[in-house]
C-alpha positions as CSV (number, residue, x, y, z in Angstrom):
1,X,0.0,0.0,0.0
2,X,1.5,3.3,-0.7
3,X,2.1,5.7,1.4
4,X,-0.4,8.6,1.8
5,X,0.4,12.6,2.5
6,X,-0.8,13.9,6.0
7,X,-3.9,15.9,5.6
8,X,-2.5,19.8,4.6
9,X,-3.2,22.9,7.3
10,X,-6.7,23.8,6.0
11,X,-7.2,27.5,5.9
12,X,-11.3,27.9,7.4
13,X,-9.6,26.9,10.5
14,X,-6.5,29.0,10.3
15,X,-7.1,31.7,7.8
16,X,-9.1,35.2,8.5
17,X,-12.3,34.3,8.8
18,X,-14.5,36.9,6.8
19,X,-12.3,36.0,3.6
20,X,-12.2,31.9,4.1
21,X,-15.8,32.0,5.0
22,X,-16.1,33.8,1.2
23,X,-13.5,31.8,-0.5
24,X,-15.5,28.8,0.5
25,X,-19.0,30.4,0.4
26,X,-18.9,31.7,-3.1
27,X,-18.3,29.4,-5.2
28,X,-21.4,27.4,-4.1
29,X,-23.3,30.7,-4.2
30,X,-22.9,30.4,-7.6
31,X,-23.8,26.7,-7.8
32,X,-27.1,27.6,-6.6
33,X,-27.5,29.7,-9.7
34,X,-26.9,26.4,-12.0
35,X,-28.3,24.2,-9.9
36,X,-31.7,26.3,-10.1
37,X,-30.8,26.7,-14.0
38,X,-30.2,22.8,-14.1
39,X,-34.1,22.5,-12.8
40,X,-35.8,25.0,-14.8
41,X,-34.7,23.7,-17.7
42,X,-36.8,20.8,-17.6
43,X,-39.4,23.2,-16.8
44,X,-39.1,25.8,-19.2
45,X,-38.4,23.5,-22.4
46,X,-41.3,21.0,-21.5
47,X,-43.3,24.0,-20.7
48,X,-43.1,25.3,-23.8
49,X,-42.6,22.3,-25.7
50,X,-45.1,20.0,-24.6
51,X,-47.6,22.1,-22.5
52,X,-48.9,23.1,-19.2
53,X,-50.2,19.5,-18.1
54,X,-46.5,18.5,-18.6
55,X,-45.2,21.6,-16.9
56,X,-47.3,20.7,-13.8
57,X,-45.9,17.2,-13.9
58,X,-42.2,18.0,-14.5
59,X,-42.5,20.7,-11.3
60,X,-45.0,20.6,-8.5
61,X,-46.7,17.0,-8.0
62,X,-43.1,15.2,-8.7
63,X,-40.7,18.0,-7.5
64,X,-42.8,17.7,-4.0
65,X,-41.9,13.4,-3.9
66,X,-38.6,13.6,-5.1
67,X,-38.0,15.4,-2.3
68,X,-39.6,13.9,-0.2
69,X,-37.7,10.4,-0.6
70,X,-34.5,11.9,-1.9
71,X,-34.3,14.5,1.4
72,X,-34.3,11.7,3.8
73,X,-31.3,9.5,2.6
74,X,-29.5,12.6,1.2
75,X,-30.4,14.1,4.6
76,X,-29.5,11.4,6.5
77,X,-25.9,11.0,4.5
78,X,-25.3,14.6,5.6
79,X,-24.1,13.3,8.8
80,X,-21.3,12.5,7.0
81,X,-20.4,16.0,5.9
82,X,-20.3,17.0,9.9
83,X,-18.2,13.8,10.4
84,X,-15.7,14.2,7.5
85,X,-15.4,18.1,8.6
86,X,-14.9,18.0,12.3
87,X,-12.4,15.3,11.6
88,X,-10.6,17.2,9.1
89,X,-10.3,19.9,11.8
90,X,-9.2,18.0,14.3
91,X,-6.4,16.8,11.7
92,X,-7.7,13.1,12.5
93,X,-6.3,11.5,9.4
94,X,-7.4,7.5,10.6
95,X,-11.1,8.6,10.8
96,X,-11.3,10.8,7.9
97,X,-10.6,8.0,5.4
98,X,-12.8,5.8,7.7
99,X,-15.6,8.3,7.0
100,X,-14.9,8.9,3.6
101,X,-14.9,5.3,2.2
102,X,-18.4,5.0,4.9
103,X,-19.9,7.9,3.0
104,X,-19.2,6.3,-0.1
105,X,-20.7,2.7,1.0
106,X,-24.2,5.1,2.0
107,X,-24.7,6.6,-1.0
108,X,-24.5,3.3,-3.0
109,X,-26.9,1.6,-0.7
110,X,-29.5,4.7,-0.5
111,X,-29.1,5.1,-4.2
112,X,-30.5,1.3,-4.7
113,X,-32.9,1.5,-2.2
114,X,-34.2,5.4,-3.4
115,X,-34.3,3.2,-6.8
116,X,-36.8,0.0,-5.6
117,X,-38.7,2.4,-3.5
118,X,-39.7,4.7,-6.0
119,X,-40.4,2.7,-9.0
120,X,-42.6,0.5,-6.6
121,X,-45.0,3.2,-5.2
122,X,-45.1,5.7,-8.2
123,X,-48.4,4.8,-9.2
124,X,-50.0,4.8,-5.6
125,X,-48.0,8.3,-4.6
126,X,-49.4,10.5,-7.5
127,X,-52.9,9.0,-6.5
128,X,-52.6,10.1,-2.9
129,X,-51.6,13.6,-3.8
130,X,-54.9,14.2,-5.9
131,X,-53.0,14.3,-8.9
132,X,-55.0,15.8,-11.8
133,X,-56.0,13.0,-14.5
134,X,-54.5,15.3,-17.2
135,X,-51.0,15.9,-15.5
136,X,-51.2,11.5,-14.3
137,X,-49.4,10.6,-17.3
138,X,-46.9,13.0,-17.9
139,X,-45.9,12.3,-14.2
140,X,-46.0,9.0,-13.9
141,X,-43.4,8.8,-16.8
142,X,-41.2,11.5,-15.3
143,X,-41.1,9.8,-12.2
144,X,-40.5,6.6,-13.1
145,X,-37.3,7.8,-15.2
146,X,-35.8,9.7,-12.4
147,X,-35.9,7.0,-9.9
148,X,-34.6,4.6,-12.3
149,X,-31.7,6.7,-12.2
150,X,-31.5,7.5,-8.4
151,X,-27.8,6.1,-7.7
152,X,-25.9,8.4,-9.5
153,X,-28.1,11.2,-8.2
154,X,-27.4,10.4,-4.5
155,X,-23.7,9.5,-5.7
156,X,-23.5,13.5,-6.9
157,X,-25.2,14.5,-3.6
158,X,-23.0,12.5,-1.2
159,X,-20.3,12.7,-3.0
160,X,-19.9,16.9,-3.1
161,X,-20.8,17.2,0.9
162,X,-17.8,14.5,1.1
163,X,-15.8,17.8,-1.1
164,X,-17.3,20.7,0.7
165,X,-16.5,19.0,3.9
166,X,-12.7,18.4,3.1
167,X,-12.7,22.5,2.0
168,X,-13.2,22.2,-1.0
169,X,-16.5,24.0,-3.2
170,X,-15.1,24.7,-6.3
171,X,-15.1,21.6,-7.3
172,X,-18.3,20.7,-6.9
173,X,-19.5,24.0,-8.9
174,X,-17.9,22.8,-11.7
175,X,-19.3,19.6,-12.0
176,X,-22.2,21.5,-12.0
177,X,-21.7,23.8,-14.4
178,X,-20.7,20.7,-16.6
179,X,-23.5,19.2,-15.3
180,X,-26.2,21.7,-15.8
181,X,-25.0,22.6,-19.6
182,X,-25.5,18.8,-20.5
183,X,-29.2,18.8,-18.6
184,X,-30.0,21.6,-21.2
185,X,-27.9,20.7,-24.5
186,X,-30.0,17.1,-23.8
187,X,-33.8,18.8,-23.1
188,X,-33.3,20.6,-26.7
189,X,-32.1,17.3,-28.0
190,X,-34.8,14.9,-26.3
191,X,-37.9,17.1,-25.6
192,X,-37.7,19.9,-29.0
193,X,-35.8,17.4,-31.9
194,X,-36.9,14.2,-30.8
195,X,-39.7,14.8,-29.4
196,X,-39.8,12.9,-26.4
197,X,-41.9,14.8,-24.1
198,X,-41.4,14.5,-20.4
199,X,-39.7,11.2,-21.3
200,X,-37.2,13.2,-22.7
201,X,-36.9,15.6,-19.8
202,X,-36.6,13.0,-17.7
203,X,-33.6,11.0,-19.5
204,X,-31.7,14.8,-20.1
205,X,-31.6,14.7,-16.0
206,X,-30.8,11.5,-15.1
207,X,-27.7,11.2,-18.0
208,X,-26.5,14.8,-16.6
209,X,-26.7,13.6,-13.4
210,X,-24.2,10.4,-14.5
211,X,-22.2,12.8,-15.5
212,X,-21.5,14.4,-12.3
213,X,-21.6,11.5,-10.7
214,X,-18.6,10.2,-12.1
215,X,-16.7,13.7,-11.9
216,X,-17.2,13.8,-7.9
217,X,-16.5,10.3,-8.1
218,X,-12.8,10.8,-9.9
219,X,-12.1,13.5,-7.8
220,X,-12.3,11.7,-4.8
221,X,-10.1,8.4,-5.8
222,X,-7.5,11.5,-7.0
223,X,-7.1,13.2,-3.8
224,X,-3.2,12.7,-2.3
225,X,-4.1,12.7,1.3
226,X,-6.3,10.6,3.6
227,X,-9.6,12.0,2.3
228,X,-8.5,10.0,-1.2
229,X,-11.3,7.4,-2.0
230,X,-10.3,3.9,-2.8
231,X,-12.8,1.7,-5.0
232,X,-11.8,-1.0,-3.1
233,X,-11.9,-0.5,0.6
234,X,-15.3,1.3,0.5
235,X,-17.4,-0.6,2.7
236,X,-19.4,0.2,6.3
237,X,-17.4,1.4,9.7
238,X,-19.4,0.4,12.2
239,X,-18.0,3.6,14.7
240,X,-18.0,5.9,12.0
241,X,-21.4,4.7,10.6
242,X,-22.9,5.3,14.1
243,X,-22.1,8.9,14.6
244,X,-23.1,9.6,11.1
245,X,-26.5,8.2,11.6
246,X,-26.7,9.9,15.1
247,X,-26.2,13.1,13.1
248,X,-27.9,12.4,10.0
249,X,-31.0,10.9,11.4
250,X,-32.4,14.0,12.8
251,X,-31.1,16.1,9.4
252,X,-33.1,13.4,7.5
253,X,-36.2,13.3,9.2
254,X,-36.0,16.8,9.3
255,X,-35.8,17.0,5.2
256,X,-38.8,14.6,5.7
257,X,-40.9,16.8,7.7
258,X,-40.3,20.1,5.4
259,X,-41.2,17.5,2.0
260,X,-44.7,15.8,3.9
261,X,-45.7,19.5,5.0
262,X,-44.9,20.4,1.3
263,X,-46.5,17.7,-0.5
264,X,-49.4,18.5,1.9
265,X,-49.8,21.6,0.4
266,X,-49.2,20.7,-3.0
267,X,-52.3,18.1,-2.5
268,X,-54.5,21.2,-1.3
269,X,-53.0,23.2,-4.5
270,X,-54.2,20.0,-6.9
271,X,-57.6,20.9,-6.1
272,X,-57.6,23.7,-8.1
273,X,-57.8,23.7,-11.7
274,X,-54.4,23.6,-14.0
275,X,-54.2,26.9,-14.6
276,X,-53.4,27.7,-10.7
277,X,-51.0,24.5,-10.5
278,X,-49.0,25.3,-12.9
279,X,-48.6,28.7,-11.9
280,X,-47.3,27.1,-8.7
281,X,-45.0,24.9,-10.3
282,X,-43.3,28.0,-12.4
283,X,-43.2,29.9,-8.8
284,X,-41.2,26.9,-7.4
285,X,-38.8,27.5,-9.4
286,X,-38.4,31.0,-9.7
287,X,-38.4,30.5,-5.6
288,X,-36.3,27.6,-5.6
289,X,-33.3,30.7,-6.7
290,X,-33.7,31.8,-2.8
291,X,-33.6,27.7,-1.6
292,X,-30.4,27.3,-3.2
293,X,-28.6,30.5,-2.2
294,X,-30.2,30.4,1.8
295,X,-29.0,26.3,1.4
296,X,-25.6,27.2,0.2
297,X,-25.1,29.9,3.2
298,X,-26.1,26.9,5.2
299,X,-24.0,24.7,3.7
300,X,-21.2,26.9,3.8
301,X,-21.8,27.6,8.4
302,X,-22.1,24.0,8.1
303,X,-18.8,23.1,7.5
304,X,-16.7,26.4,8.6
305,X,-18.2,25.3,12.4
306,X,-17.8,21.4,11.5
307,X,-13.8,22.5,11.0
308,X,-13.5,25.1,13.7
309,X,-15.6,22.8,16.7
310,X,-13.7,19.6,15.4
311,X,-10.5,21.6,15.7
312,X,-11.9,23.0,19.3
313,X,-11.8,26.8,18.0
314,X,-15.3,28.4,19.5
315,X,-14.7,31.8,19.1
316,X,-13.8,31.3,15.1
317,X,-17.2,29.2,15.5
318,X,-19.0,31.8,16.6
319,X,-18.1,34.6,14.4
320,X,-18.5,32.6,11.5
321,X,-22.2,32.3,12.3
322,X,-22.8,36.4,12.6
323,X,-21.2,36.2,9.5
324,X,-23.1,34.2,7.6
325,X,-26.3,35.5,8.4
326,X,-25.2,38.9,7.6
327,X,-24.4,37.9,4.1
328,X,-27.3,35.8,3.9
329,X,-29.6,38.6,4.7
330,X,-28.1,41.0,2.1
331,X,-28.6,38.4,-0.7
332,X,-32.1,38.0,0.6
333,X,-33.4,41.5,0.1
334,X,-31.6,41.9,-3.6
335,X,-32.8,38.3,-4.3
336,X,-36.6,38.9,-3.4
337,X,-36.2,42.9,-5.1
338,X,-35.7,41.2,-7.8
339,X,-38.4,38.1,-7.9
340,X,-40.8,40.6,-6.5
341,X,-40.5,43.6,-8.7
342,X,-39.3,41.4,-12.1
343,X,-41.3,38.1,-11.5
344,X,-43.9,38.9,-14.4
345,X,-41.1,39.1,-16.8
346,X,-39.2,36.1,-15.5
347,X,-42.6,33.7,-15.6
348,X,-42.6,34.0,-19.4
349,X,-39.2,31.6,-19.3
350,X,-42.2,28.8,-18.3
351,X,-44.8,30.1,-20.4
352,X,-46.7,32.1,-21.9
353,X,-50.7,31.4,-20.8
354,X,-51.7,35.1,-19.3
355,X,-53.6,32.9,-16.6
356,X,-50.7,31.1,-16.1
357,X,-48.7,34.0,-15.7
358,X,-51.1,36.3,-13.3
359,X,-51.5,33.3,-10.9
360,X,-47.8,33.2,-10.7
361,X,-47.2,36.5,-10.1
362,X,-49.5,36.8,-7.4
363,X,-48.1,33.9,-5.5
364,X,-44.4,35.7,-5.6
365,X,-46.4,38.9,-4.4
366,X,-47.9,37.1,-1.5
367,X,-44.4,35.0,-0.2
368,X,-41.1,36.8,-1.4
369,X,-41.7,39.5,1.3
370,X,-41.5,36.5,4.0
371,X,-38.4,35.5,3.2
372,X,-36.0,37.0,5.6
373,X,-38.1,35.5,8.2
374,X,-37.1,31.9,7.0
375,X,-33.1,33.2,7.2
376,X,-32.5,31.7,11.0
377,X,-34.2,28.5,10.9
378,X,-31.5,27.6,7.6
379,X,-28.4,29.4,9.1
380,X,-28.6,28.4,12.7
381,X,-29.9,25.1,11.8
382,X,-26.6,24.6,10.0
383,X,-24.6,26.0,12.6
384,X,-26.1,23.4,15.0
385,X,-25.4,20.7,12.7
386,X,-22.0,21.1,12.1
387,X,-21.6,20.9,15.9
388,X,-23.5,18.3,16.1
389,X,-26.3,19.5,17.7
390,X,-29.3,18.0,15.4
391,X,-31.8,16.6,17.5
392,X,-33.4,20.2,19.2
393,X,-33.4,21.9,15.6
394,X,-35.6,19.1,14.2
395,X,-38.2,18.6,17.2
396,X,-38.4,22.8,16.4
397,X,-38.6,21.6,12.7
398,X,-41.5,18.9,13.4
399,X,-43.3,20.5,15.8
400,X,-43.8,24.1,14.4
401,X,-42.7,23.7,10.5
402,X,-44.5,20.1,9.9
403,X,-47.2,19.7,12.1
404,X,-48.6,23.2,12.3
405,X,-48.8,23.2,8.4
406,X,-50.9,20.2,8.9
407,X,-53.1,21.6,11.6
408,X,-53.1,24.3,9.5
409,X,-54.5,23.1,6.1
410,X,-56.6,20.6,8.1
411,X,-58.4,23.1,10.0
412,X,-57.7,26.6,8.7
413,X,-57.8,26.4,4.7
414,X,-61.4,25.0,4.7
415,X,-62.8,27.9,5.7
416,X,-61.5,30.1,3.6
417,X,-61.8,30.0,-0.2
418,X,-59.3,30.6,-2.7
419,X,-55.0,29.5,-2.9
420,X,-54.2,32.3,-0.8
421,X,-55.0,30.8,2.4
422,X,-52.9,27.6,1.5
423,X,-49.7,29.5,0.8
424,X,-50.1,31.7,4.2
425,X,-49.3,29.0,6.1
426,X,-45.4,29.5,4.6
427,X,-44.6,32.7,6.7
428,X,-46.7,31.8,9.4
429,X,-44.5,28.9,10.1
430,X,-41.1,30.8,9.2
431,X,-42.1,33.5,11.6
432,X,-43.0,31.7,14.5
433,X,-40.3,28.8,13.7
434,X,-37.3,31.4,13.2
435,X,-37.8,33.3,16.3
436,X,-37.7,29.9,18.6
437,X,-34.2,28.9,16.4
438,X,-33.2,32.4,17.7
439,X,-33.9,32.0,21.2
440,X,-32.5,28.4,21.3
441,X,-29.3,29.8,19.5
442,X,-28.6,32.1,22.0
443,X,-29.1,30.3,25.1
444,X,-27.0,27.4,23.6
445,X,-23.9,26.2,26.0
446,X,-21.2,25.6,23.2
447,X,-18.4,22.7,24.6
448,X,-15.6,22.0,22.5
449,X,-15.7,18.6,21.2
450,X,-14.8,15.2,23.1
């Protein structure tokens, strides 16, 4: 076996903080940008391709369980990303290639089972959400393709928090970039020349997908250090596999909660006719551009205080939090400006139906202004997580994200006609939810790691 080079002096624990915490943050800032460009373009090409029925199936009804059974395993894998990080910054070269080839051994395993799940309960899911019978079709083949193709999705997933743990986030943005330029080159290819519909769609994802797949992949077995992955030895450590799952169960069933509340709603929005859900399914992804850049803010706290608690550094932990959600709040206010004030114009990417359109518009009217509100239950969530603090964050997440949305469209919605009283129950929660993350931030007793 040859020998391996010690794990190098990683700056986010050594470096000024402001500056790492930018160096790092940035680059998946602008991931977000082509990751939300990677999912509209199924959107926006089916849209205008193949319809509105298809644009409904491509966005809302699937997007909603996608996540739902990709968020737990990808959720409960994150454990991993606090593992690999606080045992970087501890300079714990033994358990970091432990975790590594652990992580690895995960995403295989959830990818298969992601696989069997979904292609066994497509059918009975998209009955149980109230599906529309002229959207059925066009879903039922979208979903089938994507789950069919599940491994090297939660490969991609795993396989970049493995990166972003380790430091490193620009590599992951340029797998996808590459990634996001072949999901488009494909949808004109599949859906517009070949004319494959949502069939089409579906194939141009899970082929881009592949792709980045096997670019994480190859830039893990080329790593000179401990992190470096080895086909060979990847297989389950039992220690390592426990503290992952006691991290990553909570983070999954969190990314549970937030999907069931979702699809929830997204059942109450079916009932409406096809003009109104396919204005919600162009809103989520015109929202989904604040998702990705809030998630990579959290993504970014997540590891700088995975590195600086692993490496016992509280006051760099700290700072690094005030930070983030300073920058996170400044993007916030440009990023909803802009959705808010521009959202007509940028609807017309989806489609062109004035109903369409007007529904749309009012939806982004109604929520953008909410956002900031949602800004501490993301960045402190994260920060709790990369200490390893998941299990308070996610009873907050259950109790007063999942199952007041519940009580809420249970008992609230049917007295009131109309969407409108549906999508309140978004800032409702994000208000109430935020200010408890606050208080439970702030009265936190920080230790430094055992």
């Amino acid at each position: 076996m040859s020998e391996r080079r010690p794990l190098k002096q990683n700056e986010i624990t050594h470096g000024v903080i402001w500056k790492q915490l930018l160096v790092f943050f940035f680059p998946i800032l602008l991931g977000t940008f082509f990751q939300q460009l990677y999912n509209a373009a199924d959107a926006s090409i089916v849209g205008k391709g193949v319809g509105k029925a298809a644009l409904a199936a491509v966005g809302g009804t699937t997007g909603s369980l996608i996540n739902l059974l990709v968020g737990f395993f990808v959720g409960l894998a994150s454990g991993a990303t606090v593992v690999i990080s606080q045992h970087y910054g501890a300079e714990d070269s033994e358990n970091v290639e432990k975790s590594v080839h652990t992580a690895a051994a995960m995403a295989l395993l959830f990818g298969l089972l992601l696989t069997g799940i979904g292609l066994f309960l497509t059918d009975w899911m998209l009955r149980a959400m109230s599906t529309p019978e002229d959207v059925l079709p066009y879903a039922g083949t979208y979903l089938r393709i994507i789950f069919a193709g599940m491994v090297p999705s939660v490969i991609y997933n795993v396989g970049t928090g493995v990166l972003r743990a380790l430091g490193d986030s620009r590599r992951p943005l340029y797998y996808l970039i590459a990634a996001s330029l072949t999901n488009i080159a494909l949808d004109v290819l599949l859906v517009l020349v070949l004319r494959m519909g949502v069939a089409g769609a579906g194939w141009a994802t899970v082929l881009s997908q592949t792709l980045s797949a096997v670019l994480v992949v190859r830039s893990l077995c080329r790593r000179e250090d401990s992190s470096r992955l080895v086909l060979r030895r990847i297989r389950l450590d039992r220690q390592q596999l426990r503290r992952i799952v006691q991290i990553g169960l909570p983070a999954g069933l969190q990314s549970v909660m937030y999907s069931i509340s979702n699809v929830i709603i997204q059942r109450a929005v079916n009932g409406f006719d096809t003009d109104v859900l396919a204005g919600w399914t162009a809103y989520g992804k015109l929202d989904g551009m604040f998702w990705m850049v809030v998630g990579a803010f959290g993504i970014s706290v997540t590891t700088f205080v995975g590195q600086n608690y692993g490496a016992g550094l509280m006051p760099r932990v700290k700072k690094s939090v005030r930070v983030c959600m300073t920058m996170t709040v400044g993007a916030t206010v440009v990023l909803a400006g802009l959705l808010y004030f521009f959202g007509g114009e940028l609807y017309k990417l989806f489609t062109d139906d004035p109903a369409v359109i007007r529904e749309g518009v009012h939806m982004l009217h109604l929520l953008v202004p909410f956002y900031i509100a949602y800004i501490p239950i993301e960045i402190l969530s994260g920060a709790l997580r990369g200490a390893g603090d998941t299990l308070v964050p996610t009873l907050l997440t259950l109790v007063f994200i999942c199952l007041f949305r519940v009580v809420w469209i249970m008992f609230v919605a049917p007295h009131f006609e109309g969407v409108d009283v549906i999508l309140w129950s978004y800032p409702v929660t994000w208000v109430l939810t935020g200010g408890l993350f606050i208080l439970y931030y702030r009265n936190k007793r920080w230790s430094p790691i055992k």
